[in-house]
N, C-alpha and C positions, 0 to 999 in steps of 0.2 A: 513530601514527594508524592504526585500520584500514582495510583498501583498501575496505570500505564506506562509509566514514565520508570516506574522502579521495573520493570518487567523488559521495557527496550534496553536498559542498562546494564542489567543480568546478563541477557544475550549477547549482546554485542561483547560483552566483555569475556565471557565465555567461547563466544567463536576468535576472537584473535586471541586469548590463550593457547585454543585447543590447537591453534595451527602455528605458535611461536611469533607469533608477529607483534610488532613497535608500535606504537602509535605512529611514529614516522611513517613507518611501512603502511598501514592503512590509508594512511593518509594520501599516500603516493598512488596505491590502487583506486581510492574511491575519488581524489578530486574536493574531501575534504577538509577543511584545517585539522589539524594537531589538538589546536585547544578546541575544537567544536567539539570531535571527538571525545579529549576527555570530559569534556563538560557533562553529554550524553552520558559516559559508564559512569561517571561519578552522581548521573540522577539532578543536574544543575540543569541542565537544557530538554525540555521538551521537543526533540526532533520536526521538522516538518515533513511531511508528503517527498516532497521534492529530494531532502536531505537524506531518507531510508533509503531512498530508491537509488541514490548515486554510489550509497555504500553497500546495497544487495546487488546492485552491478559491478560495484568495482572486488566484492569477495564472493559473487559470483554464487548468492544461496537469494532464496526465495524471500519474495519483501515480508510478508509474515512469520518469516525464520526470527524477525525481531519482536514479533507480537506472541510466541508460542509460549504459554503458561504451564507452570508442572503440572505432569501427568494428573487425570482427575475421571472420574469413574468413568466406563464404557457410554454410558448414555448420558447425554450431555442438554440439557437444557439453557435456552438461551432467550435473556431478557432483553431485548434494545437498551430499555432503559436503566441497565446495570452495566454499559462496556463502554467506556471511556474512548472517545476516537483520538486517533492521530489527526490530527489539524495541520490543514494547508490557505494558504492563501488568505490570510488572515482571519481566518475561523467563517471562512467562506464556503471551503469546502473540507468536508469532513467523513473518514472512512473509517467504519468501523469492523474491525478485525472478527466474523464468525464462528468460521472453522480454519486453522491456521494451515499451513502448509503442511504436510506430511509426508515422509519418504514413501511410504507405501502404496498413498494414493495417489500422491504428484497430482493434487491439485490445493488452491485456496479460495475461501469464499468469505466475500465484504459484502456490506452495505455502504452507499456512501450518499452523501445528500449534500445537495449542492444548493444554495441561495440561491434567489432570485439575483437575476441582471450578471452572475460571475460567471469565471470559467475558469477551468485549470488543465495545465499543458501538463502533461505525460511526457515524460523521455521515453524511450524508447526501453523495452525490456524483452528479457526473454520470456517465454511461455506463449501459448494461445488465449485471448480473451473471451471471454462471453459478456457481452452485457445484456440485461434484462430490466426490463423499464416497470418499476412498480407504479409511482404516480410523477405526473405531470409530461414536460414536452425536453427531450433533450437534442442539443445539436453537437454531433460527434463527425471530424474532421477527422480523418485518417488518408495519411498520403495526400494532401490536399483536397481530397475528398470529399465533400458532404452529402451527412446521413441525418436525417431527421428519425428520432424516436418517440414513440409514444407511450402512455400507457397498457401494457400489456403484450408489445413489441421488444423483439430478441435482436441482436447483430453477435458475429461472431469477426474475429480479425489476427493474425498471428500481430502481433505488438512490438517484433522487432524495429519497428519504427514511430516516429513522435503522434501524440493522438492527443488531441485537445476538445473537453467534453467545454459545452458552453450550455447556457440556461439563461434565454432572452426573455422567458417569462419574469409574472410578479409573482409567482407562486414557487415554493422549493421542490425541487427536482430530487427524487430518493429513487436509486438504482440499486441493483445487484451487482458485482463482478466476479466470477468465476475465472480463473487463470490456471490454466491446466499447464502443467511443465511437460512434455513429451522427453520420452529418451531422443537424447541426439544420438544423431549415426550418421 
């Protein structure tokens, strides 16, 4: 199993103990199977993009609540090429989990990079996004909307609704996301 895949599994399996719930019950909340589910805590199934985000909606905690590793010293260094990403769209498009969610700060921060010629749809989530364009050209649809991004160029959008980043280039597309959780009131 990889240490990403044992680490989603931990979690997941940890938040519907902590809260008493069935695999049925999850199930009924997030929209996904029973057996996906267990397949995830038992460390069989490598989750996609798509499939975290339906079950951090439907238990209603942050998408990196599934990527957050035990506790580790206050200052924290970070390799790229040492953090295993969550994979979507058939290893199309891939995000790699930074600095995870935190109650205190109510926010998380990815890298994600995206192939050449793909795109991947966003369901809709809670938090405010930031996107920040390290290299190449990104096309981000919000609300029906189009934004062209480029290298070195920012967009900010609350995310309650579907967002689909696309990348019509031949070259891969590496962004930031920042998703800040606000108190609701």
């Amino acid at each position: 199993m990889e240490f990403i895949q044992e680490v989603i599994a931990n979690n997941l399996a940890k938040m519907r103990k902590n809260r008493g719930l069935s695999l049925d019950s999850v199930s009924e909340l997030t929209g996904v199977s029973k057996a996906m589910l267990a397949q995830i805590e038992n460390g069989k199934s490598n989750p996609t993009v798509t499939t975290l985000w339906k079950i951090a909606n439907g238990l209603q905690v942050s998408f990196s609540a599934f990527l957050r590793e035990p506790e580790r010293p206050k200052i924290k260094k970070i390799k790229m090429n040492e953090l295993n990403p969550v994979v979507d769209n058939d290893g199309n498009y891939l995000v790699y989990s930074l600095f995870p969610f935190h109650p205190e700060k109510k926010f998380e921060v990815f890298t994600v990079d995206l192939k050449p010629g793909f795109n991947h749809i966003s369901e809709k989530h809670t938090g405010v996004e930031y996107v920040l364009m390290k290299q190449g050209t990104l096309t981000l649809f919000i609300q029906e909307e189009k934004f062209e991004l480029n290298t070195d160029e920012t967009i900010k959008f609350h995310a309650n609704t579907e967002h689909i980043y696309i990348n019509d280039s031949n070259e891969l597309v590496r962004f930031y996301i920042i998703i800040f959780y606000p108190d609701e009131k």
